[in-house]
N, C-alpha and C positions, 0 to 999 in steps of 0.2 A: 457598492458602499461609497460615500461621499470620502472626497480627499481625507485621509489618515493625515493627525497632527497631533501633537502633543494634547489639547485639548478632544479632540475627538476621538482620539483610541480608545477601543474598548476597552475597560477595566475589570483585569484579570486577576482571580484570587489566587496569590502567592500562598503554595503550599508549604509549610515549617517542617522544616526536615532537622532534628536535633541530636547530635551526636550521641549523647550520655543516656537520652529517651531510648535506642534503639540500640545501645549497649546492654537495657535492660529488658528488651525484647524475650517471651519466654516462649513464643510459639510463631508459627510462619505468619499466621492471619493477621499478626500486628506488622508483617514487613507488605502484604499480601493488600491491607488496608489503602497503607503510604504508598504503596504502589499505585495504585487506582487512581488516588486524590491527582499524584504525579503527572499520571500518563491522560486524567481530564483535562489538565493543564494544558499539557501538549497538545491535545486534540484542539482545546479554543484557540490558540495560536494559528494551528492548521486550518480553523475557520473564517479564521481572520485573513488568512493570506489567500485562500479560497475565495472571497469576498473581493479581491483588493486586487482593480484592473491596471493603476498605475493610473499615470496622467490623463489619458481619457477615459471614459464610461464603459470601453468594450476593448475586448480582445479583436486583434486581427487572427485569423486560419493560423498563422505560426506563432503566433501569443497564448491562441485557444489549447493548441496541443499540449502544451504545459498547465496551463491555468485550470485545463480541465483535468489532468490528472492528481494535480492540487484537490478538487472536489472530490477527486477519487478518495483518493489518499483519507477524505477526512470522514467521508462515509467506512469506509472501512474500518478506520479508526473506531466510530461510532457503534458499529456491527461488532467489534472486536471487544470492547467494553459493552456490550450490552450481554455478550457469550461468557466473560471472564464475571461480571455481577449474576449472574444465573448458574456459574458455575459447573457452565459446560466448556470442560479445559480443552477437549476433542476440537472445539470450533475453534477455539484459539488456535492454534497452530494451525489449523487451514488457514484462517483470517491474518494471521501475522503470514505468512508467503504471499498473498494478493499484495499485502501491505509492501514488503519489502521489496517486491515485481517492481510496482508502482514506485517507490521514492528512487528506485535504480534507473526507471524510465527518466523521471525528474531530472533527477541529476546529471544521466547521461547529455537529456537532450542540450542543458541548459549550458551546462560544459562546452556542447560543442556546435548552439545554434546556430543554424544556416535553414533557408530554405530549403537549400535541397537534403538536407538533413530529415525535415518536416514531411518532404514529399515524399521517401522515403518510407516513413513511418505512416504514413496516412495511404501511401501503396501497398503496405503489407496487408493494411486490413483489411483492405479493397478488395483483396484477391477470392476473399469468401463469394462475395457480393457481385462478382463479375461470374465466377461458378455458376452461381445461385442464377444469375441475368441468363445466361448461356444453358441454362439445363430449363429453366423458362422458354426460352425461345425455340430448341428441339421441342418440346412435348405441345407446343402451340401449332409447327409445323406438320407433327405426326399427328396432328388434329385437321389438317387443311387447314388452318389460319383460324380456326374457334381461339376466342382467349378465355378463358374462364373468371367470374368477378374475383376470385381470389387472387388467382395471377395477375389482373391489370393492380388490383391493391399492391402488390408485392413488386412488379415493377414500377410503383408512384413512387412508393417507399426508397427503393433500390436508387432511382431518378435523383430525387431527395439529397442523400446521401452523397452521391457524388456533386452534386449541385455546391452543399455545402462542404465538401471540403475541395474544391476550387480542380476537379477534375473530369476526363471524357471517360464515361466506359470502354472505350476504346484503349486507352492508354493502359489500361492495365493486362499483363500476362498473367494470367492465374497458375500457367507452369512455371513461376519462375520461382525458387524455395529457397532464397536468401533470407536470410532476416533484416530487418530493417537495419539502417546504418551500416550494415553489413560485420555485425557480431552479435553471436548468440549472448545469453543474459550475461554468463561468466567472466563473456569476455566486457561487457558493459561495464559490468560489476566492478570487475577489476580496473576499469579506465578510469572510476569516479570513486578509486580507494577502497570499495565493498568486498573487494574477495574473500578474506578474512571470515566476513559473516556468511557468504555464499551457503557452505556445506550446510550450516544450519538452518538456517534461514530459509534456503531457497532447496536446496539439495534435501535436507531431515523434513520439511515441510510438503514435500511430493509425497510421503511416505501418506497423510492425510489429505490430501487431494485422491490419488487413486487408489485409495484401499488397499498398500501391501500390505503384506503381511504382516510385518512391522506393526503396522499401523492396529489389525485385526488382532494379535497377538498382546498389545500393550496395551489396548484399550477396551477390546470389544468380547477379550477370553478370560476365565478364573480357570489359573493351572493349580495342580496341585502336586507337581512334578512327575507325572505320570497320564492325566487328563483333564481334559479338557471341559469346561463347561460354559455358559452363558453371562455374561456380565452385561446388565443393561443396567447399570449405574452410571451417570458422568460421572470422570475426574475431573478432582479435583485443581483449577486453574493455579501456576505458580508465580510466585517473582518474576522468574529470571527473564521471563517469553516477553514482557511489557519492558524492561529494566533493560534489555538487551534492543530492543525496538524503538524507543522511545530517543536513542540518542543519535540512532539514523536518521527520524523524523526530523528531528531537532535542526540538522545542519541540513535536512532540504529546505526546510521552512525559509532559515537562513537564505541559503542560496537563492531561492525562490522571490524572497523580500531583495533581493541584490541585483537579481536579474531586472526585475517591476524598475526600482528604483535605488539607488545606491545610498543616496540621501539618506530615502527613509530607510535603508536597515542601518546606516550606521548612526542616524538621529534616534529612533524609536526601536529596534528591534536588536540588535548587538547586546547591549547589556542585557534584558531580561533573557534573553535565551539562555547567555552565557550563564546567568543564574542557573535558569531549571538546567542546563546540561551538568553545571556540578551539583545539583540535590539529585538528581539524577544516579548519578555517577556515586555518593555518597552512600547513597541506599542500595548501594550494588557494590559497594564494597564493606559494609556492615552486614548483611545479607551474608555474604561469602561467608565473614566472619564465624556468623551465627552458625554457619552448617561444619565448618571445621569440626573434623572430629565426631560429626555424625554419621553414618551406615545406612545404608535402606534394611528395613522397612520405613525408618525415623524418615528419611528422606527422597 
């Protein structure tokens, strides 16, 4: 993207978010709508800052680590809204845990940028890819030195990979089972203020990644307090799952835009955030409102 200036920003449609409209709110789908229009919003922001290298045209190796989980973030986002408009609520909440992986990585890294921070996190991932190199190299040797055209493809690839992220296959320990920066997500989480959202977010969202029970149970069974039967209906996507996501994005975008340039987030990016983060916030506390006093099935 060319230099970001007042004149070049993209222009973002501002979602109207109205008190008194959403006072008279008689059904979810009217909170369920404004939520979507919201959380589009958010997204083009996220693509905007995905786009936006800062003063030169590219990222450096420790500029790219963040910038490219910015393009994460907004793919996801994209994946996440494409499952909540089809109204497969299941994919949502797998889709919202990548997401909030992802802005805790953000944040973490950006928080605490350093090189060796980078190297770090670009070590852990390596450690696949050096397995992978090393169980190559055995099944080549238990061949007499045959390579097979798939394996040389797969060490080109592997080559690659290290090339671009500025390391020797050599350097890497595949026994070594730290985690990057040396804190698992919780403790990340918790560094960059996220704890709070953690159990939901990251902890309730495992339950749809690996199929517990939970998961099979609230989604995938029709009880009838006694047995069990087949539900292959999606549920229905809610509020809360965007409404609650949307305001984490929010302040990586921020951060993100601060880290690039300081300038531009407090010239071009401060206020409008600040906006959608209270329409945001506003429709998640009307929302609230509206369920007061309701009971499941209604809810």
């Amino acid at each position: 993207m060319d230099q970001l200036t007042s004149e070049t920003f993209p222009k973002i449609e501002r979602t109207a978010v109205d008190a008194e409209a959403m006072a008279g709110f008689t059904s979810e789908s009217d909170f369920m709508d404004l939520t979507v229009r919201l959380a589009v919003e958010t997204a083009e922001y996220v693509c905007i800052a995905a786009s936006t290298t800062g003063p030169e045209a590219f990222w450096n190796r420790d500029q790219a680590a963040i910038g490219g989980n910015m393009v994460r973030t907004f793919k996801l986002m994209d994946a996440m809204l494409d499952q909540t408009c089809k109204d497969r609520g299941e994919m949502t909440f797998l889709l919202a845990r990548l997401v909030f992986e992802t802005v805790v990585n953000v944040q973490f890294l950006i928080q605490n940028f350093s090189t060796s921070l980078v190297n770090s996190y670009v070590e852990h991932s390596l450690r696949h890819e050096k397995k992978l190199w090393n169980d190559i190299a055995q099944r080549i040797v238990a061949r007499n030195g045959i390579l097979l055209p798939i394996e040389d493809r797969m060490q080109q690839s592997i080559e690659r990979a290290f090339s671009a992220s500025g390391m020797e296959i050599d350097d890497i320990d595949p026994k070594n089972k730290a985690p990057w920066g040396n804190r698992n997500l919780y403790q990340k989480a918790e560094a960059v203020g996220l704890d709070a959202l953690y159990l939901s977010m990251f902890g309730g969202g495992s339950h749809s990644i690996h199929g517990s029970w939970e998961e099979i149970y609230g989604n995938h069974l029709n009880w009838d307090g006694s047995r069990f039967t087949a539900n292959l209906e999606w549920q229905a996507p809610r509020p809360q799952l965007l409404l609650a996501i949307c305001p984490v994005i929010i302040e990586a975008v921020f951060a993100y835009f601060t880290f690039i340039s300081q300038q531009l987030a407090d010239e071009l990016i401060a206020d409008p955030l600040t906006d959608l983060l209270e329409r945001v916030t506003s429709v998640s506390a009307a929302h609230e409102r509206y369920l007061a006093g309701k009971t499941w099935p209604e809810i």
